[in-house]
NUTOR-771995 format. One record per residue (C-alpha): x negated, y negated, z negated. Coordinates in steps of 0.25 Angstrom, whole numbers, plus 5000, padded with zeros to 4 digits. Last residue first. Layout:
# residues N
XYZ;...
//
This chain:
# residues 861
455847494632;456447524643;456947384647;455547334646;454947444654;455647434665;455447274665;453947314664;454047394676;454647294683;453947174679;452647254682;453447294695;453647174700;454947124701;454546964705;455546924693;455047024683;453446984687;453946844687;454446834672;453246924668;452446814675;453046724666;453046784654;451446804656;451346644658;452346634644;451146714637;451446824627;450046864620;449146964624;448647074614;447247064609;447947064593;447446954582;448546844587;448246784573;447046724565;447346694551;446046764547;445346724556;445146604552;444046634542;443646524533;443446604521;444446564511;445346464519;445446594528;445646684517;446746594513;447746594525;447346744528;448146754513;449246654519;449346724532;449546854523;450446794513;451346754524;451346904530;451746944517;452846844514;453346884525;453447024522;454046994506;455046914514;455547004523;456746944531;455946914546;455047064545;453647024546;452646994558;451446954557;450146924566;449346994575;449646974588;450447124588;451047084575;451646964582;452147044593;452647184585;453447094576;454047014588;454247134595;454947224582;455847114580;456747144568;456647014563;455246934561;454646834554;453346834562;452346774554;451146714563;449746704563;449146584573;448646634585;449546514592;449746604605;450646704596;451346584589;451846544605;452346674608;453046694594;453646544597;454746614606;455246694594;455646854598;456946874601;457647004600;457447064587;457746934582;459346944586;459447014574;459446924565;458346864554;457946774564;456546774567;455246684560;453946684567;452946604559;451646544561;450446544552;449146454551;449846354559;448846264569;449246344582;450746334579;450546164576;450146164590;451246234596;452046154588;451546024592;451646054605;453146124604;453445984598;454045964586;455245994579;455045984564;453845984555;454346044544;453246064532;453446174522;452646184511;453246074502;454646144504;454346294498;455146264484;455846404488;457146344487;456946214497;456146324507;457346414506;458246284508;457446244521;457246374526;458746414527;458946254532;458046284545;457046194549;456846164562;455446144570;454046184565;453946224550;452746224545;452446314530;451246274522;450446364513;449146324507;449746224495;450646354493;449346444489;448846364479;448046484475;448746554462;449746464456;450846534464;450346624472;451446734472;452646614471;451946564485;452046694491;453346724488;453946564493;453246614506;454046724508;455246664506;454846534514;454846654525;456146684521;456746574524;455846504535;457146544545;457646614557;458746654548;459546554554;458846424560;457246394559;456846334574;455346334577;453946344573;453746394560;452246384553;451446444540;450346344538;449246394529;448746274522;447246194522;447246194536;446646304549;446446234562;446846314573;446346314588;447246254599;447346314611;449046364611;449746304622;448846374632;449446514626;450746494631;451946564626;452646704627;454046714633;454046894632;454446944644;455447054640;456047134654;457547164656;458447234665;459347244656;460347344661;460047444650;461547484645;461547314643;461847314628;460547414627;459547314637;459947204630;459547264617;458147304624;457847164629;458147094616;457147194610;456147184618;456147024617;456046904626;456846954636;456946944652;458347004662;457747024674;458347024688;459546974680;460947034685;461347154678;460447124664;460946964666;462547004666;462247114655;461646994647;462946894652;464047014646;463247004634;463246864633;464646844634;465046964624;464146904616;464946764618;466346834614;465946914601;465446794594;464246704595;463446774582;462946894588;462146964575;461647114582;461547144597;461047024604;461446944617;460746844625;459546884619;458646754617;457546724627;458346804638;457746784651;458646814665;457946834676;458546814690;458046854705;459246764713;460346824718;461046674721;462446674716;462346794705;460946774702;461346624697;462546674692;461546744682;460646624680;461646544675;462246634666;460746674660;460446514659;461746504650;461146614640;460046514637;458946554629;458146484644;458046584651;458646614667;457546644680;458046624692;457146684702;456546664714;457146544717;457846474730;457546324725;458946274732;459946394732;459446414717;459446314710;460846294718;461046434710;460546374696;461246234700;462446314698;462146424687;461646314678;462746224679;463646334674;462546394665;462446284657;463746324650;463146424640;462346294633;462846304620;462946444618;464146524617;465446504608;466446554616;467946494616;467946444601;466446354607;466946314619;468346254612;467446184604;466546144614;467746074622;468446004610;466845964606;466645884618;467445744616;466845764602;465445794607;464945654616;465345574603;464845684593;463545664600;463345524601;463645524585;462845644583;461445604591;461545444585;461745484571;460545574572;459545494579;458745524590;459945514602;459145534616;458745684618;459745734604;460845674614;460245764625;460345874616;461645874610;462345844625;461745954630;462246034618;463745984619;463746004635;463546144632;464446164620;465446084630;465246174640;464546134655;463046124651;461946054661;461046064672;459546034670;458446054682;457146054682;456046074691;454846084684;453745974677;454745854670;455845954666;457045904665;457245874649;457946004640;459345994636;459945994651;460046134654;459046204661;458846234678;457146244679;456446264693;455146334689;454146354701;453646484702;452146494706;451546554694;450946454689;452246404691;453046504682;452046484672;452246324671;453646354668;453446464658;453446364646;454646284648;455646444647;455146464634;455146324630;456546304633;457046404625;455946384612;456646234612;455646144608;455346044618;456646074632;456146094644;457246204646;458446254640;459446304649;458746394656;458846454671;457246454679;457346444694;456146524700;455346464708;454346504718;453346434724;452946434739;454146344742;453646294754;453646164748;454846054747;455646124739;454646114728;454245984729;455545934728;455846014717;454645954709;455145794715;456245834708;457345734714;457645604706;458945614700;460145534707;460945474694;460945334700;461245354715;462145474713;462945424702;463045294709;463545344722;464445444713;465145324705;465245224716;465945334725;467145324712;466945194711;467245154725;468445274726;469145274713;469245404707;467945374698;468545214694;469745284688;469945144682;469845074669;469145154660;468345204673;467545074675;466845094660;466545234660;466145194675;465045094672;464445164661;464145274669;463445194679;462645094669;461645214663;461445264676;461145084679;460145114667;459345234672;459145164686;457745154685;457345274679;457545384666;458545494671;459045544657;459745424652;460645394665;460645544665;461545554652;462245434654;462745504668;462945644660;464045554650;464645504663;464945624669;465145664656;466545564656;467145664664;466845794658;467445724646;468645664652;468945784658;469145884645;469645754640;471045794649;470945824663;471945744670;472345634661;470845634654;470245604667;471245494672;471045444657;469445434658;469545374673;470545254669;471445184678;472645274674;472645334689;473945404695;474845314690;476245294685;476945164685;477645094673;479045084669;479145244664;477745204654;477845324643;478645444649;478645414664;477045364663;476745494655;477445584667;476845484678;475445504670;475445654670;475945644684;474845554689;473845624680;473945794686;472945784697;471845844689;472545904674;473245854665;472245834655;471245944651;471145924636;472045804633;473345834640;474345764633;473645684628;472845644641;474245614648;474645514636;473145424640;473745424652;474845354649;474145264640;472945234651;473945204662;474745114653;473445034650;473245034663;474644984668;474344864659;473144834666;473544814678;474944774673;476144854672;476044864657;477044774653;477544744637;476444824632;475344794641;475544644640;474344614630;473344714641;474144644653;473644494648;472244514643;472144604658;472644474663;471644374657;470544444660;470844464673;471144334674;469844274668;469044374679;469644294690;469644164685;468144184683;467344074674;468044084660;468244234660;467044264669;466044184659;466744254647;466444394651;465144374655;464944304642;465644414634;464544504642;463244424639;463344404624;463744544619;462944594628;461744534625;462044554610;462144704614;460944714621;460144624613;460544734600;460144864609;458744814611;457944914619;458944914631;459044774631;459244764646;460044894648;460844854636;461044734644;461444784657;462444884647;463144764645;463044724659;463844844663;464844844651;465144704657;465244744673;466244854669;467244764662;467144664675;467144794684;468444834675;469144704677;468944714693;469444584695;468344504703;467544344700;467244404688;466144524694;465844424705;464944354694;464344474688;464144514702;463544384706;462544384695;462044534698;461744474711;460944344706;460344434696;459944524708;459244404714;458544344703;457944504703;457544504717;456844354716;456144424705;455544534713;454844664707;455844674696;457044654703;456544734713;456344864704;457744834697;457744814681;458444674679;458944654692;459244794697;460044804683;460744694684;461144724699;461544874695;462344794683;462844704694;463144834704;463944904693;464944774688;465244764704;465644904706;466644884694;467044754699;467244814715;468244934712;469344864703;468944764711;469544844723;470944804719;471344744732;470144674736;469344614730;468844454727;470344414722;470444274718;469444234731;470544334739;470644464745;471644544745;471444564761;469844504764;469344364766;467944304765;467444194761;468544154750;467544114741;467844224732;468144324745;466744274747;466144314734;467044464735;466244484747;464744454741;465244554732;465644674739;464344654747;463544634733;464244774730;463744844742;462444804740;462444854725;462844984729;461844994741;460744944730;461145054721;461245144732;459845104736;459145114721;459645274722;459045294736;457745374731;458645474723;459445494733;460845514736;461445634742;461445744731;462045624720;463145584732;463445724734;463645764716;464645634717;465445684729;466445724719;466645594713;467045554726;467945654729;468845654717;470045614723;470245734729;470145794715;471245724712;472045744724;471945894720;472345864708;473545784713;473845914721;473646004709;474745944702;475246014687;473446004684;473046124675;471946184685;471746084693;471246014682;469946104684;469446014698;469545914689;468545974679;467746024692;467645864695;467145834681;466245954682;465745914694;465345754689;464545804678;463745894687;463345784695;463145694683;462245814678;461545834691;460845964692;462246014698;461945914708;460545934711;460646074713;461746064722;461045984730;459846064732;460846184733;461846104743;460546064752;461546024763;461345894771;462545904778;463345904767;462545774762;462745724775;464445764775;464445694760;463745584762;464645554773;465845574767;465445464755;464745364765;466145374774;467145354761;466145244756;466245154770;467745174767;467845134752;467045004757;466244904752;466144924736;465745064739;464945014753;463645004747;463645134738;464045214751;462945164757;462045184748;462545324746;462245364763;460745334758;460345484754;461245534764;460445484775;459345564767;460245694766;460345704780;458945684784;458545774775;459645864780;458945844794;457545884789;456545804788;455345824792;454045854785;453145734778;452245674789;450545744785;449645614782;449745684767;449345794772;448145734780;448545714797;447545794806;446645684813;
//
């Protein structure tokens, strides 16, 4: 009998996914022998790093690791130190620095190694690894066993429990956490008594060592346990911790001789520190203070890599002669700032910030032990170099990999594991899948279109908008601080609701910034996110050496998706389009300064010799580039369009005559004038027919102060209702329900060469518009076109005209019952459609001669 499909045995493997699955599991071993053995780890390390070479798939991982914000976090703090080369007196020690550095390196490896379906083994295998290391120190304690340095007073040995506490306070919050929330904890309560009995061990070994800094370490952790526990009650958590933690504390004192005279000596060294800081932690403090003097001195960049230990003996000579230099002042932060000023410090510390961030974004299991990681090396690291010092150091990248390891897309998978008989075109723009803005929308709407008609959407953003939940999405972020400063707004706008609560965290996480995006902003005062298209360009090209696309296909609103994509045709030769929603560049009434134009023009010439096909919006803007460039715009205008299937519902005509905006009022774009108008009606029929109890005027989204005063002045305030932001939904459907909808322009130049994305969704309402209108003979010709109006955008007596006219249809109809008076889209002609932008979009990328011809004809015209 034939085997069914399903009966059918899955493919072979090939070798390197052999390789890459024994590599898969080498990170549990290394996780098992950190508190065991520095040279089992050494061996694991190197050896994951020659399979994982051997492996390959370098644009699969690169991809991954650049789409990794912890990753990424991690190189640029490395590329940093790699910069203090550059104003560093010692470039040998800098170079020993560096070397030094290796583990932390091998971070982005270990995250492209491990698997996302082994993560729960290397938490075991840590946690395995750290009972042995236990079970050892026990038996010292009873004098069981016997090793060099140590004894039942001294469980380690040498120093190492400034390595094994700090270990230890991780695993008992790991087994906390596996007790109280853990799959077999919960399944098997003789699984759960034993995991408390474990973690009750570890809090008891905890005192029975000297590491003061686990100790410390091990409290913040079960503080944060019990905010865990009483997550919805914020008051328990803190009474529980100000119960629970001073009665740890107090129990070890009176209980463990040990932890009493560790106590009692750091008491001592602290009151003696004046009169003799050499003691452990005298030299410390003398450490900090000394360093501290190298940071002044050099507050910006720091002295550069490699330049602390003669910075500090120069200091030590001048301040502390009788006391011994040091190469390390037992604090990550003030290492950092020694060497490269705060500029470090703060690219430092976002590792950390970026690892709260996906702690919070990546809602599973082991959301609340990401949350714990970070923590528990802001704390370790005030009181030792714990990321330069070897166990801690591989600790931190194992468990970085295991816990921040995202889930692969199954999407992706599926699509490299056919026969690739779709396309897909890799699709640049920085705003994407985010509700409401016009940018993202523009580009949201045409990805089912593209896959009807076979092409497969893979989507690189920036990280404002939410992954995508339905395409192949990935997010890559700013490097700037006016960047970084607009991320950082949105996704505290995301999570903090209130006011208070938004500046406060903001103006925390700014003012370390604002130096830096000052200093940006005097330099060249470009848009906000300009930088993305660093990051963009790399995992753009990886994009591309991993999926193989047809086209890359820049839009967005964003000049930085342009950039990317340009380098992206450069590096790989790809078929690229380039679409401007916006002009990058236009003629009259530049407002960045002389510097940025000269920027963008230089970048729209770029995109004219370069681009396969360079896509407008508008005639016009295509025309005016096509005169700055001596006619090398090889340009086509595909006009955005909307979707008619969004608009089904039929209208109900009410009691008033509901004039509507939809969208942002800022500038001149305004309700201004058009209050105006209306104010001159109103006078007209004063007293006459009640006409103002007919008239209503709905505004959709934000509200400008121009209109507010205007409307305040001309006593207009009780006709207007504000609705706010609301969903695009509930918008669309509030369009089909408006008796009037307006179209309201800049009254600036630059409207010549934009025409409103919503135009294309009023068309599809049927609804009558006012197009407010400035200088745009397209737009004007479009709307009369369809039957509707369109009036100059700073005439009032005209607008005032066209309203009447609505408003005297308005009353007919209530007269005799005849709708079709207020009817609209009156013309035969076929209205813009996103699916007929899309296969415009193809034809010009497939080179067919309608696209061809029509491209001719464009840049003729």
């Amino acid at each position: 009998m034939n085997p069914t499909p399903e009966q059918k045995s899955p493919p072979a493997r090939s070798f390197r996914d052999r390789v890459g699955e024994v590599n898969s599991l080498l990170p549990a071993l290394l996780a098992f022998a950190l508190p065991l053995s520095t040279s089992a780890v050494s061996v694991l390390a190197i050896l994951i790093l020659l399979l994982w070479l051997i492996e390959g798939r370098f644009a699969e991982k690169g991809v991954e690791i650049f789409s990794h914000p912890v990753a990424v976090a991690v190189l640029a703090f490395l590329a940093l130190l790699c910069l203090g080369l550059l104003w560093t007196d010692n470039p040998a020690a800098g170079i020993e620095v560096l070397k030094d550095q290796w583990k932390l390196a091998l971070l982005p490896v270990f995250l492209t190694a491990a698997a996302y379906r082994h993560r729960s083994l290397y938490l075991y295998a840590f946690l395995g690894g750290m009972t042995l290391a236990m079970s050892i120190t026990f038996l010292a304690r009873f004098d069981l066993v016997h090793y060099a340095d140590v004894s039942p007073t001294h469980l380690t040995p040498k120093t190492f429990h400034v390595i094994y506490n700090p270990l230890l306070a991780f695993a008992t919050y790991l087994v906390f956490h596996e007790a109280i929330w853990g799959r077999a904890g919960q399944r098997l309560p003789v699984v759960r008594a034993a995991l408390f009995g474990l973690a009750g061990l570890m809090t008891v070994n905890m005192f029975m060592t000297e590491g003061r800094t686990g100790q410390a370490v091990f409290l913040v952790l079960m503080g944060l346990l019990l905010f865990h526990i009483f997550a919805k009650n914020r008051l328990k958590a803190t009474l529980a911790a100000l119960l629970l933690l001073p009665a740890i504390c107090i129990t070890g004192y009176l209980y463990s001789p040990t932890f009493q005279q560790r106590v009692n000596t750091a008491r001592q060294e602290i009151e003696d520190f004046r009169k003799n800081p050499d003691t452990s932690v005298g030299m410390r403090l003398l450490f900090f203070q000394n360093s501290l003097e190298i940071i002044r001195h050099h507050p910006w960049l720091g002295a550069g890599t490699g330049d602390f230990q003669s910075a500090y003996a120069e200091v030590n000579r001048k301040r502390s002669p009788a006391s011994i230099a040091t190469d390390n002042p037992h604090n990550q932060y003030i290492l950092i700032g020694a060497m490269l000023g705060v500029t470090g410090i703060l690219l430092f510390l976002l590792i950390f910030i970026v690892m709260f961030v996906q702690a919070k974004l990546l809602p599973d299991d082991c959301r609340r032990i990401r949350m714990a990681l970070p923590l528990f090396f802001l704390v370790i690291m005030l009181a030792e170099s714990y990321l330069t010092v070897y166990q801690t150091a591989f600790f931190f990248v194992v468990m970085t990999a295991a816990l921040y390891k995202e889930k692969s897309d199954e999407r992706l998978q599926k699509f490299l594991a056919g026969e690739k008989t779709k396309k897909c075109w890799l699709i640049l723009s920085y705003r994407a899948n985010i509700p409401g803005s016009a940018c993202s929308q523009h580009i949201d709407d045409r990805l089912p279109f593209f896959q009807e008609q076979g092409i497969e959407p893979i989507l690189l953003s920036g990280p404002v908008g939410k992954p995508s939940e339905r395409w192949i999405h990935y997010r890559t972020l700013s490097l700037a601080p006016s960047g970084i400063r607009f991320e950082l707004r949105h996704f505290l706008r995301r999570h903090l609701h209130k006011r208070w609560q938004f500046k406060l965290v903001e103006t925390l996480c700014m003012v370390p910034i604002f130096p830096f995006y000052l200093l940006e902003k005097i330099i060249i005062n470009m848009e906000s996110e300009w930088s993305w298209c660093f990051f963009a360009s790399v995992r753009g090209f990886l994009l591309c050496q991993q999926l193989r696309p047809e086209v890359v296909y820049s839009t967005g609103g964003s000049a930085s998706a342009h950039i990317a994509a340009l380098l992206i045709k450069r590096w790989t030769g790809c078929t690229w389009i380039a679409e401007t929603q916006d002009p990058l560049v236009h003629d009259h009434g530049w407002r960045r300064g002389k510097r940025v134009l000269q920027v963008y023009k230089v970048l729209e010439k770029k995109i004219c010799q370069h681009a396969d096909a360079f896509v407008f919006l508008v005639h016009a803007a295509m025309q005016h580039c096509s005169s700055r460039t001596e006619g090398q715009c090889r340009g086509a205008v595909v006009y955005p369009g909307s979707i008619p299937d969004l608009f089904q519902q039929q209208f109900t005509k009410g009691a008033r005559c509901h004039f509507a905006h939809f969208g942002s009022l800022a500038g001149t774009r305004n309700l201004v004038i058009f209050f105006q108008a209306l104010h001159q009606i109103l006078i007209r029929h004063t007293g006459n027919d009640g006409l103002r109890d007919k008239v209503r005027v709905d505004v959709y989204g934000s509200f400008d102060e121009d209109s507010e005063r205007e409307m305040e002045r001309l006593e207009l305030s009780d006709l207007v209702i504000r609705h706010g932001t609301v969903s695009r939904q509930k918008a669309l459907t509030a369009m089909q329900q408006t008796d009037c909808l307006l179209v309201i322009q800049n009254i600036i130049y630059f409207s010549c060469e934009t025409i409103p994305s919503k135009v294309y969704e009023y068309l599809l309402t049927g609804r009558p518009i006012i197009g407010l209108v400035y200088k745009n003979e397209e737009l004007d010709n479009m709307l009369r076109e369809h039957g509707h109006q369109a009036v100059p955008a700073e005439n009032v007596q005209a607008i005032a005209e066209a309203v009447e006219k609505i408003l005297d249809d308005f009353m007919q109809e209530e007269q005799n019952g005849n709708r079709s008076a207020m009817a609209g889209n009156t013309s035969d002609s076929p209205l813009p459609t996103v699916a007929d932008a899309v296969r415009k979009l193809i034809a010009l990328a497939e080179g067919t001669e309608e696209a061809e011809g029509k491209r001719l004809q464009h840049v003729a015209e």
